[in-house]
C-alpha positions in Angstrom: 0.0 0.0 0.0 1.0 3.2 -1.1 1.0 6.2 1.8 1.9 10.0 2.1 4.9 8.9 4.3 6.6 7.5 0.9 6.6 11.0 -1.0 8.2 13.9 0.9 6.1 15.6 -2.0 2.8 14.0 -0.2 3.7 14.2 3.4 4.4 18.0 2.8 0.6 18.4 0.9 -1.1 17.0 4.1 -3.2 19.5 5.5 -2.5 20.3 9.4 -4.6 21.0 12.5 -2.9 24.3 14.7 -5.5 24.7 17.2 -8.5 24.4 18.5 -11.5 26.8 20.0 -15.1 25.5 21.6 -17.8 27.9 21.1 -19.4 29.4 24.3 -22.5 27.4 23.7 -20.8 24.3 23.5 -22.4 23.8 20.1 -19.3 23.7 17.8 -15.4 24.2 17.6 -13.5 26.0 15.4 -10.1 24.8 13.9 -7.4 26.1 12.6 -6.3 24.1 9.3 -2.7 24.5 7.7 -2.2 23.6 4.2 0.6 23.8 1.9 0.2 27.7 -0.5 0.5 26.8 -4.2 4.0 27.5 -4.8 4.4 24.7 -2.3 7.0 27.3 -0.1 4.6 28.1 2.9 1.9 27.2 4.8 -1.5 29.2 4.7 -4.3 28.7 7.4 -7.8 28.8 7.9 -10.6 28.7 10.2 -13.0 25.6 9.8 -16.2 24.7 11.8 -17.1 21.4 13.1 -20.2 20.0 15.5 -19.0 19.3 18.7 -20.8 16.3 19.1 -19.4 13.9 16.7 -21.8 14.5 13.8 -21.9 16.6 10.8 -18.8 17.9 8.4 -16.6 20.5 8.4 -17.1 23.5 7.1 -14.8 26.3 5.9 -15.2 29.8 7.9 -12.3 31.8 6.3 -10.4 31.8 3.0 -7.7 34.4 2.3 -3.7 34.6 1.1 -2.2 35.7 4.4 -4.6 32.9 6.4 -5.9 33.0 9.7 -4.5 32.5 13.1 -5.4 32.7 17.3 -9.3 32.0 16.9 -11.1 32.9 20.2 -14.5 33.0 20.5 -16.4 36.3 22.3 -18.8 36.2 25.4 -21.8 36.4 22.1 -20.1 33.7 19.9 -18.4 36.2 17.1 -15.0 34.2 16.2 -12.0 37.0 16.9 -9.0 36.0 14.6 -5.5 37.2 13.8 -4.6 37.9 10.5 -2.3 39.4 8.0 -4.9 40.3 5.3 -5.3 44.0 4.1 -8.6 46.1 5.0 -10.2 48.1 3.0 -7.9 50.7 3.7 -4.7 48.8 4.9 -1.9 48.0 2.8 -0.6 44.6 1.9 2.9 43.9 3.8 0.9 45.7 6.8 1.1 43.8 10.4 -1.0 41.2 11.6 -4.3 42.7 13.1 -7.4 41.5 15.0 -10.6 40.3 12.8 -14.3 39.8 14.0 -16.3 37.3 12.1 -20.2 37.8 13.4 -22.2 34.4 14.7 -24.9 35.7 12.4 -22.8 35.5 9.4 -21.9 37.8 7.0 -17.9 39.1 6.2 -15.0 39.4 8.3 -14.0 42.9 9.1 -10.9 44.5 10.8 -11.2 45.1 14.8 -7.7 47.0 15.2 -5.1 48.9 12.9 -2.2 49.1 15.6 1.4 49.8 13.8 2.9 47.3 16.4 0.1 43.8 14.7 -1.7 42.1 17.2 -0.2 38.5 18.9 -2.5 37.3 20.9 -5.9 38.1 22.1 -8.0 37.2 25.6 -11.7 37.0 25.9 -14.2 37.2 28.4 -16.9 34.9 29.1 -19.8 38.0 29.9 -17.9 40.5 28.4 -17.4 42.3 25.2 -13.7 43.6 26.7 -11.4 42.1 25.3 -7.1 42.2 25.7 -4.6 41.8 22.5 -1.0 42.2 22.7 1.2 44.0 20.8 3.7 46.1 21.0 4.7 50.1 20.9 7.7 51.7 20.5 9.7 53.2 24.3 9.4 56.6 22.9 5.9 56.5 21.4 3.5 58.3 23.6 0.4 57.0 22.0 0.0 55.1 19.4 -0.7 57.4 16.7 3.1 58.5 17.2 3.9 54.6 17.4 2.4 54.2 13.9 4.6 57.4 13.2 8.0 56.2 14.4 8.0 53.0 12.6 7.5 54.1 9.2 10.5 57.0 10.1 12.5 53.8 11.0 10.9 52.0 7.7 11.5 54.6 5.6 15.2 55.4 6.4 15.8 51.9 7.0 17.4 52.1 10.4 17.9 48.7 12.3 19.4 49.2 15.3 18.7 48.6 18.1 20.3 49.6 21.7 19.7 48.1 25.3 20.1 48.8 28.5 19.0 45.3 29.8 19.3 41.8 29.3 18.3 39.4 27.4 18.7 41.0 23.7 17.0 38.4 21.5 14.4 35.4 22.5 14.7 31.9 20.6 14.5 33.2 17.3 13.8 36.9 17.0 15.6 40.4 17.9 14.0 42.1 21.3 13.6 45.6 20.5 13.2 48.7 19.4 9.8 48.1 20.3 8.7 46.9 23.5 5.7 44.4 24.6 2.9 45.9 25.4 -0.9 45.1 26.6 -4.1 46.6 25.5 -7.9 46.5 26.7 -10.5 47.5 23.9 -14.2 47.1 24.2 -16.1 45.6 21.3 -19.2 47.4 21.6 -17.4 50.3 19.8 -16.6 48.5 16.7 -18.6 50.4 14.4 -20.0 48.3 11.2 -17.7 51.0 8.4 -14.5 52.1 9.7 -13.2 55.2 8.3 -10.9 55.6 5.6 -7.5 57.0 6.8 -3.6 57.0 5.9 -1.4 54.2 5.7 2.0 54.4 7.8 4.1 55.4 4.4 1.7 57.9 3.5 1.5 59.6 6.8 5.9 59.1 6.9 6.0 61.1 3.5 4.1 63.8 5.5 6.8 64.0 8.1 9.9 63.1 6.5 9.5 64.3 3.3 7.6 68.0 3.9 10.8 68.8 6.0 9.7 68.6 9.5 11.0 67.5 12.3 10.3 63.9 14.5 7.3 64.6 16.7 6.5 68.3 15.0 3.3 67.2 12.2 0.0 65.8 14.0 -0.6 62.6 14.2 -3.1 60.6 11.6 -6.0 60.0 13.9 -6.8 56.5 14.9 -9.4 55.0 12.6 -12.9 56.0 13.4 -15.3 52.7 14.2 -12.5 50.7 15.6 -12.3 50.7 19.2 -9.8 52.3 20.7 -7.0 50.3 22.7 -6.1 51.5 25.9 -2.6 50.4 27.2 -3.1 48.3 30.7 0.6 47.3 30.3 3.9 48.0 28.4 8.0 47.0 28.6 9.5 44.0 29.2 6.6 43.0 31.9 4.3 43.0 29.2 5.8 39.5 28.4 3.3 37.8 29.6 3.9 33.9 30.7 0.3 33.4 30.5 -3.0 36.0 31.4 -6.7 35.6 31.8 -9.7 37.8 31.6 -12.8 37.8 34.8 -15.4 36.5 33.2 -16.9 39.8 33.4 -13.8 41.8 31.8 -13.4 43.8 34.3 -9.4 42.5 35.5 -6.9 41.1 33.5 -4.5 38.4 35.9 -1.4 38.1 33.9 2.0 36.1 35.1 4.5 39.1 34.4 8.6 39.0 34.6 10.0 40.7 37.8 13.7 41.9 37.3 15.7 39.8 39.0 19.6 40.9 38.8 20.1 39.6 35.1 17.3 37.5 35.6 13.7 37.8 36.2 11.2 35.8 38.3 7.2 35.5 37.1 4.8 37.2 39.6 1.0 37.2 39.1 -0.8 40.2 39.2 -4.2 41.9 38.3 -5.2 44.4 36.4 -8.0 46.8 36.0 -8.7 47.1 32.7 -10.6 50.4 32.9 -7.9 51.9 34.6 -5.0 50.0 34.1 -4.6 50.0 37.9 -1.9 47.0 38.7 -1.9 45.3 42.5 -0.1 41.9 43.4 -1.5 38.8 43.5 1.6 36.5 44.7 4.8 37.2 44.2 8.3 35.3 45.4 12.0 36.3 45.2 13.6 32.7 43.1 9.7 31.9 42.4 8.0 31.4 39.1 3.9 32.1 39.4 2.8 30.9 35.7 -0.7 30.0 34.1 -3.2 31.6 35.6 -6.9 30.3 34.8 -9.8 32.0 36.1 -12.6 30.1 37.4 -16.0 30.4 35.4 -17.8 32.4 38.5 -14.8 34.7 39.0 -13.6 34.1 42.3 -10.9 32.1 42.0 -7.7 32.1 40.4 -5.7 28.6 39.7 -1.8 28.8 38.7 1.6 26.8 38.5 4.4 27.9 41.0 7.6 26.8 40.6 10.7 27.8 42.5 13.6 28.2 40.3 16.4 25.9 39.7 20.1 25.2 41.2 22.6 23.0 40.5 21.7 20.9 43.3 18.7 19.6 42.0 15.1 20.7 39.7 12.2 22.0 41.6 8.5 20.7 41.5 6.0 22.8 39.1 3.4 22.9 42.1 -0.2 23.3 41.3 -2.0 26.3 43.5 -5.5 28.2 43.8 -6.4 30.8 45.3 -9.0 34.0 45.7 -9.2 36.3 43.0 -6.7 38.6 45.4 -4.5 36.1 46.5 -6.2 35.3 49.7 -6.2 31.7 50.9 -3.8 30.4 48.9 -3.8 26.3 48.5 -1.5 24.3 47.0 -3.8 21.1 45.1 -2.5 17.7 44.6 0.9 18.0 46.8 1.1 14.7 46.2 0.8 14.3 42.5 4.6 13.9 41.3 3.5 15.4 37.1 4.0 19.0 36.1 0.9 20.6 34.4 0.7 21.2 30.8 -2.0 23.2 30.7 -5.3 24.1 33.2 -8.8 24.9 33.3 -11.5 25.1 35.5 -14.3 22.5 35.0 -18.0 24.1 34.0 -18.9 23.6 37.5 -15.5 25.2 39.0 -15.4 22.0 41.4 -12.1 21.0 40.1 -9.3 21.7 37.3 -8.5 19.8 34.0 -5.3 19.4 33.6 -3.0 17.8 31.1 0.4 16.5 32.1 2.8 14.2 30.6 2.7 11.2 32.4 4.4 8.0 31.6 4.9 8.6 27.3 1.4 9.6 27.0 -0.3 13.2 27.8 -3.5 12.5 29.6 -6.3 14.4 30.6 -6.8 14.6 34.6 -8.9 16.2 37.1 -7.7 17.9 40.6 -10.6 18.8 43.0 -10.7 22.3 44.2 -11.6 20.7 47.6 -8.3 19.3 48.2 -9.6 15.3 46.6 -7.0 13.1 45.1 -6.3 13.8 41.2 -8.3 11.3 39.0 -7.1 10.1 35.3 -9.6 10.7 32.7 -8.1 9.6 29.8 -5.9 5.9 29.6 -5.0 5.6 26.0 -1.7 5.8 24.2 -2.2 10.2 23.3 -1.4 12.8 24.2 -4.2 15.6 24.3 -3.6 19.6 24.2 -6.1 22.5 23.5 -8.5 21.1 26.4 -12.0 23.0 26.8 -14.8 22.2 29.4 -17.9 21.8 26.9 -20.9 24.4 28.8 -22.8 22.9 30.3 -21.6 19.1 30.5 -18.3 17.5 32.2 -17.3 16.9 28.7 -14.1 18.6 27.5 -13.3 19.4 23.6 -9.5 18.4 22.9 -6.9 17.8 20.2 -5.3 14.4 19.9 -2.2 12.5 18.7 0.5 10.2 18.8 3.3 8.8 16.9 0.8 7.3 15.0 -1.7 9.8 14.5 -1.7 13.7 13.7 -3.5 16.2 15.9 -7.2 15.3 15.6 -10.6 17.0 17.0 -12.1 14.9 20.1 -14.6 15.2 22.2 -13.7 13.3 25.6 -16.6 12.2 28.4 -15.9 12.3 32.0 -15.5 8.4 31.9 -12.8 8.5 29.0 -14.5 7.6 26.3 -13.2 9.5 23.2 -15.6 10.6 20.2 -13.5 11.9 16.9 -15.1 14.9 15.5 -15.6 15.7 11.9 -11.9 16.1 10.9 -10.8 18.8 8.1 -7.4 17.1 8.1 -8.2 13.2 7.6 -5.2 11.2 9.7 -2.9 9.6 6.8 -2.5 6.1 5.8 0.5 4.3 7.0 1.7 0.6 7.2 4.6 1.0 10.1 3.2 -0.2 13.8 3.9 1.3 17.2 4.9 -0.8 20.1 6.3 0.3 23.7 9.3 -1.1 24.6 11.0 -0.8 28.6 13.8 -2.2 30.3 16.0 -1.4 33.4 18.2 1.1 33.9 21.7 0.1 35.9 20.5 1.5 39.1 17.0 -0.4 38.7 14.9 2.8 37.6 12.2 1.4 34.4 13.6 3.1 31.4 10.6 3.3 28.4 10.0 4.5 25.2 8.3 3.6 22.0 9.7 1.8 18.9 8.1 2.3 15.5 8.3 -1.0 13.3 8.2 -0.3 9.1 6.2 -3.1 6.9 7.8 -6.1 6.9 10.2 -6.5 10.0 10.4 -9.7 11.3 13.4 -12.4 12.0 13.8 -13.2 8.2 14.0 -9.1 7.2 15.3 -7.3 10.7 14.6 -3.6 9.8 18.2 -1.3 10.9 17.7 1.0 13.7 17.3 4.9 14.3 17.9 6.1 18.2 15.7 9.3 18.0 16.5 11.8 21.3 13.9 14.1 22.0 14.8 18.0 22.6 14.3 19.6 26.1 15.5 18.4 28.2 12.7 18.6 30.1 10.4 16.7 27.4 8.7 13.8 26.6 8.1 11.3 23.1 4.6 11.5 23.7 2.7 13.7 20.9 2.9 13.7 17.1 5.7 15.8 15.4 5.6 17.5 11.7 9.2 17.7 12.2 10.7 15.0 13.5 8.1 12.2 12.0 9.4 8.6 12.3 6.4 7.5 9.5 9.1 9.2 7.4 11.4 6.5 8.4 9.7 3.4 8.7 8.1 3.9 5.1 12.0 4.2 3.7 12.5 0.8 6.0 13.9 1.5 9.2 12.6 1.2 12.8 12.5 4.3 15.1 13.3 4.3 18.8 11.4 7.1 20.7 12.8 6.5 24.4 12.6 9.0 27.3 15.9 8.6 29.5 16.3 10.5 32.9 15.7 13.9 32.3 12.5 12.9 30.8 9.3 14.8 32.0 6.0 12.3 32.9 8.2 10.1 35.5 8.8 12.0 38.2 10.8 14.6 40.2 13.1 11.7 41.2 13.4 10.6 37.1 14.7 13.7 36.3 17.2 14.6 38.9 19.0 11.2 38.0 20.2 13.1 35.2 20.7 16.9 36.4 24.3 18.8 36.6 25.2 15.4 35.0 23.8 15.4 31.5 26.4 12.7 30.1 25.4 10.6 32.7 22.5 8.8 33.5 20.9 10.4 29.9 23.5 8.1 28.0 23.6 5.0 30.2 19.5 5.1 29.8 19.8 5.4 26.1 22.2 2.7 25.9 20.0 0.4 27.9 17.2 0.6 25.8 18.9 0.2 22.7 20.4 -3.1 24.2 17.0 -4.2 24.6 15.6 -3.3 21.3 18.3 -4.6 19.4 18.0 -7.8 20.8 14.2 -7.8 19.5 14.6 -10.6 16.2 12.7 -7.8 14.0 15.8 -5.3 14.9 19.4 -5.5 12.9 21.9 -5.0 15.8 24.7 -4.9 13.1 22.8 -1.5 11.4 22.0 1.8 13.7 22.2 4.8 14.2 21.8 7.7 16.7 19.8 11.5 16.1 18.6 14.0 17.6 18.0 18.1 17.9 18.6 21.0 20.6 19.4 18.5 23.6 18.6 15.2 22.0 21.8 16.8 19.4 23.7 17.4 22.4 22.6 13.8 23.1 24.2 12.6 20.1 27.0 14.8 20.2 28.2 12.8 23.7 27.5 9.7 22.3 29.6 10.4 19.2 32.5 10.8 22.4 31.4 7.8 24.3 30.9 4.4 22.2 31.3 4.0 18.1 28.3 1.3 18.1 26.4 3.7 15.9 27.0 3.5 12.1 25.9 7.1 11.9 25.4 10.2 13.7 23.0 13.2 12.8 23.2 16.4 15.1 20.8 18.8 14.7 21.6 22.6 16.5 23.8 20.7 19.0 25.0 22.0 22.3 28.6 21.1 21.7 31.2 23.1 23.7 29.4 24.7 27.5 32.5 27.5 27.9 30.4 29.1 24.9 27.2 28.0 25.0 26.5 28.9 28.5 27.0 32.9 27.4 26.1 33.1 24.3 22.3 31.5 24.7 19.6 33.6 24.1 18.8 33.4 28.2 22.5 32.7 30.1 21.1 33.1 33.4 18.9 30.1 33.2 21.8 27.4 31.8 24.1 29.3 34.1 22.0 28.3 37.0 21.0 24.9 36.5 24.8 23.2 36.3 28.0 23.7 38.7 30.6 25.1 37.2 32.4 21.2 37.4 29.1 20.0 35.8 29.4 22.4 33.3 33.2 21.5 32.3 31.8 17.7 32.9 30.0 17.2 30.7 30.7 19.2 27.9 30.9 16.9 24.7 33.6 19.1 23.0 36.3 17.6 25.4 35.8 14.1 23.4 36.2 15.2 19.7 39.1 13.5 19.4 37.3 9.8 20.4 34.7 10.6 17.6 34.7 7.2 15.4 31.7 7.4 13.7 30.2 10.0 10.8 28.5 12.7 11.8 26.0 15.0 10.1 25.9 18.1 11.4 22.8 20.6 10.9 22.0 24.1 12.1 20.3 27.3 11.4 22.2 30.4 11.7 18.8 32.6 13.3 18.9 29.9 16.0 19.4 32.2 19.8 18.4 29.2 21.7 21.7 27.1 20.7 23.6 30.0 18.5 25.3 29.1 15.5 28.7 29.2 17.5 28.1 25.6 18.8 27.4 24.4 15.1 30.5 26.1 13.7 33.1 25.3 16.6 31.6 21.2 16.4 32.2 21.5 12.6 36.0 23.0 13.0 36.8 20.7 15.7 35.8 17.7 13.5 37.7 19.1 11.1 40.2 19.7 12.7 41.0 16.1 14.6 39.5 13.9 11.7 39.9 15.3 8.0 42.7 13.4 6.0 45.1 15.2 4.5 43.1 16.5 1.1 40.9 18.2 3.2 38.2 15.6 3.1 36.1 14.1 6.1 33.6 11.6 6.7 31.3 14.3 8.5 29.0 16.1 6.8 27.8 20.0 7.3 23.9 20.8 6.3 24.3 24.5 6.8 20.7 27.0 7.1 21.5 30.9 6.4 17.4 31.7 6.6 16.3 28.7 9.5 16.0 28.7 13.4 16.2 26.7 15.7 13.6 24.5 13.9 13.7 24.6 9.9 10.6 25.8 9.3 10.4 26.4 5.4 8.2 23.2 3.2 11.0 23.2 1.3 13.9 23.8 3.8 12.9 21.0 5.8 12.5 18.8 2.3 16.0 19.0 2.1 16.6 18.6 5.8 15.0 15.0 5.3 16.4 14.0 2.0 20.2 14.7 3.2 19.7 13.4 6.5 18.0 10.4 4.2 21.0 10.1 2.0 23.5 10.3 4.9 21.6 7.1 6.6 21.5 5.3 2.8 25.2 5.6 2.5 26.3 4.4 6.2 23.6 2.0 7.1 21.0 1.1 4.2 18.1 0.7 4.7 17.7 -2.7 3.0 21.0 -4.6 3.2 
């Protein structure tokens, strides 16, 4: 049988679920579909609508060239969307902005025209307020002269940017000139015809081009019939790690940075959004107060606190609720040893739902507000994200998927059983098979993972082997991946081991301080272990493997390139390689500077064993990636080079080499070649079909 997994041409056409959104009435969610534009270089998205009760078909809501992101729904049931797509007045090339499409029907039309796009945008349950982020310029007093400013900037195409604190640039964008900021706007004055005025060049030609100085012509007015944003927040606290909105609209409770030295700690606050008045809600010096979630009557508040890390060991993500103003604060499920994913309050605000990864799966669970033990909703092999109580019921709405299976519409009952939703996005045909596989560790801990079998293994055709270690390190093998897709593999005949060694989150506190301040440690003896075990599976080829992985899981393979030459092949993918750098040239220092001694550090840095390297290596990395800078790509690749090419110059390492890519390669066609090289390197060290 013929499947998308055999075409890179195919897999790349399949359409893909983003998200998910459950209208208020619990009637119907909203997803949002990505699918491949024309000239097969990008991904456009669009909003469809599916019943939320297992029957009907889906049915497109949006269609345009720059797509459509963020669906919320408002307190009424008008879809809010974010969205590059010009208004009547707007030019194209301008920022993302905010989009109302009515519950009664009709056309889409513009909510905001702020120079700075719109991110992100909150909703209330009883309220037409609303709260986007954005962003504004430091100097910008409103955001007329925001609008101003940038076209100045545009115009004489000046890019610098100066600072005065730290960090400079997050994963993979430049912070700055313009900073974060937060805005209330009520949608009761969104008029049905805005007015017609200037675009940001025409209104620049006015000021830089009649002569006058910065600041000296008016401002273009904001457009008449939009509402008007109000700024509750702005900086670098306007970096939200997770807000909410009262179900009536009337406070915003927002987990903000703190400065904190060169680092900064996450305090929860609230704000009035009438008056952008800001008080405390809890707030600890070397604490992190994340996630808020409201409760559906407004009274309570529901958050993850989590103290921050040392070298002497990681700290629990602690689930907590309290009042609205911080009073009576309880920590829930002190026994529950999982970190939350994500949390909402049921429909009757008795308990939370949370998801957590837990044991290579991401269930669904629910902690009682009352102080009960924490009950498992969901027992299948999935992990589920995008969780919504349904109104009304103690059903939640969810997205679903595995190894096996993209992310998928679902609606899940409070006794686990799982109904699949009309599905824009049909899962794909494949003939590989998923299996979990375990053994024991060498001081006793259960080490598992999944292995994914192509068509066809057995004793008389053992399929070679791929090690696959997962990023983080803080992560799990538990949900699908676009990226890193072993279908990919099995359909060109190998198997794919998806383990989860110390470190690994869904196991434990204990699980993953077996591998902290000592990442070459228990890390690698678990991944040996449980490559000892599947090899010696009669569907595995012992004598063919090979070892990959990106961001830690390439640090992973960099270390075991240094420890063992078992491995056939190697393929590194924006490695941590050498700590002395990586440690201060990280988009965030403070955070890898805290979590590893300074012997831990030096350690277990996999530069130190270049010279042990036996085995090929194919190195990958993208120069826009801050997380893991290019410096750790170029230093691995002149340190091969430099102990291992013969004496023409040649070497049996390879270099795949991004100018445009992140920390993940991103383009259809970038990451085409990312597979086909990484393909061809496999083919020529260990085919595929002896």
């Amino acid at each position: 049988m013929t499947t998308p997994f055999d075409s890179l041409d195919d897999y790349y056409a399949l359409p893909r679920i983003d998200a998910a959104a459950t209208s208020p009435d619990g009637s119907h969610v909203v997803l949002t579909v990505a699918t491949l534009t024309k000239d097969r270089t990008g991904y456009e998205r669009s909003l469809w609508s599916v019943p939320a009760d297992g029957t009907g078909a889906p049915r497109r809501l949006t269609r345009s060239t720059t797509g459509e992101s963020g669906a919320v729904f408002t307190s009424s049931g008008d879809l809010l969307f974010v969205s590059a797509r010009p208004d009547n007045d707007a030019a194209d090339g301008a920022p993302a902005q905010l989009w109302l499409l009515p519950a009664a029907g009709g056309e889409a039309r513009p909510v905001t025209r702020l120079a700075g796009g719109v991110s992100a945008v909150v909703t209330a349950a009883d309220s037409d307020r609303i709260v986007i982020a954005s962003s504004l310029l430091p100097e910008a007093a409103t955001i007329e002269a925001d609008a101003k400013l940038r076209a100045e900037r545009k115009k004489l195409k000046v890019s610098a940017i100066i600072h005065d604190t730290y960090p400079v640039r997050y994963w993979d964008h430049d912070l700055g000139p313009h900073e974060p900021a937060l805005f209330a706007l009520d949608l009761n004055e969104l008029a049905d015809a805005p007015a017609v005025i200037a675009t940001a060049d025409q209104a620049v030609d006015e000021v830089v081009g009649g002569g006058a100085e910065t600041g000296e012509a008016a401002d273009e007015p904001y457009p008449a019939g939009l509402p008007r944003p109000r700024v509750l927040l702005r900086g670098r606290a306007a970096a939200t790690a997770g807000m909410a909105l009262t179900p009536d609209g009337a406070t915003l409770v927002a987990s903000v940075p703190e400065p904190q030295g060169r680092d900064a700690r996450y305090r929860l606050v609230a704000i009035d959004t009438a008056t952008g008045e800001l008080r405390v809600i809890r707030d600890e010096v070397d604490v992190d107060v994340e996630m808020p979630a409201i409760s559906r009557d407004g009274a309570r508040v529901a958050y993850v606190r989590t103290a921050k890390s040392t070298p002497e060991g990681p700290a629990d993500q602690e689930l907590w609720a309290s009042a609205l103003d911080g009073a009576d604060p309880q920590r829930l499920a002190s026994d529950w040893d999982r970190w939350p994913g994500s949390i909402r309050f049921s429909d009757d605000d008795a308990a939370l739902v949370v998801t957590a990864d837990h044991d290579g799966r991401g269930p669904v669970f629910i902690v009682p507000i009352d102080g009960g033990g924490v009950a498992q909703t969901t027992h299948d092999d999935f992990a589920y994200t995008h969780v919504e109580p349904v109104s009304g019921t103690t059903d939640v709405i969810a997205l679903r998927s595995n190894w096996m299976t993209p992310p998928h519409p679902v609606r899940v009952a409070a006794d686990g059983s799982v109904t699949p939703l009309a599905n824009p996005a049909p899962s794909p045909a494949t003939t590989a098979s998923m299996v979990e596989v375990e053994t024991t560790a060498d001081d006793g801990v259960r080490v598992r993972g999944w292995l994914v079998l192509p068509e066809g293994a057995d004793a008389a055709s053992p399929a070679p082997l791929l090690l696959w270690i997962h990023g983080g390190p803080l992560n799990s093998w538990n949900a699908w991946s676009w990226r890193w897709s072993p279908l990919l593999a099995a359909a060109r005949g190998y198997a794919v081991l998806l383990p989860d060694p110390a470190l690994s989150t869904g196991y434990g506190l204990d699980f993953i301080a077996r591998g902290w301040d000592a990442w070459g440690a228990a890390p690698f003896t678990d991944l040996m272990s449980i490559t000892d075990a599947v090899v010696a599976r009669d569907d595995i080829d012992e004598t063919r493997t090979a070892a990959m992985g990106g961001s830690f899981g390439g640090y992973m393979a960099n270390w075991v390139a240094g420890h063992t030459d078992r491995f056939d092949a190697i393929v590194t993918h924006a490695s941590l390689w050498a700590f002395d750098q990586f440690a201060g040239t990280t988009d965030f220092a403070p955070y890898w500077q805290s979590i590893f001694s300074p012997e831990g550090a030096v350690a277990n840095s996999p530069h130190r064993f270049v010279a042990d390297i036996r085995t090929p290596m194919l190195v990958i990395h993208g120069d826009r990636d801050y997380r893991v800078p290019i410096g750790e790509g170029l230093r691995l690749w002149a340190d091969l080079n430099e102990h291992h090419a013969a004496e023409d110059g040649t070497s049996p390492h390879r270099f795949l080499y991004y100018p445009d890519e992140n920390h993940w390669i991103l383009s259809p066609q970038n990451a085409r070649v990312w597979y086909e090289t990484v393909f061809a390197f496999l083919e020529e060290n260990l085919p595929a079909r002896a």
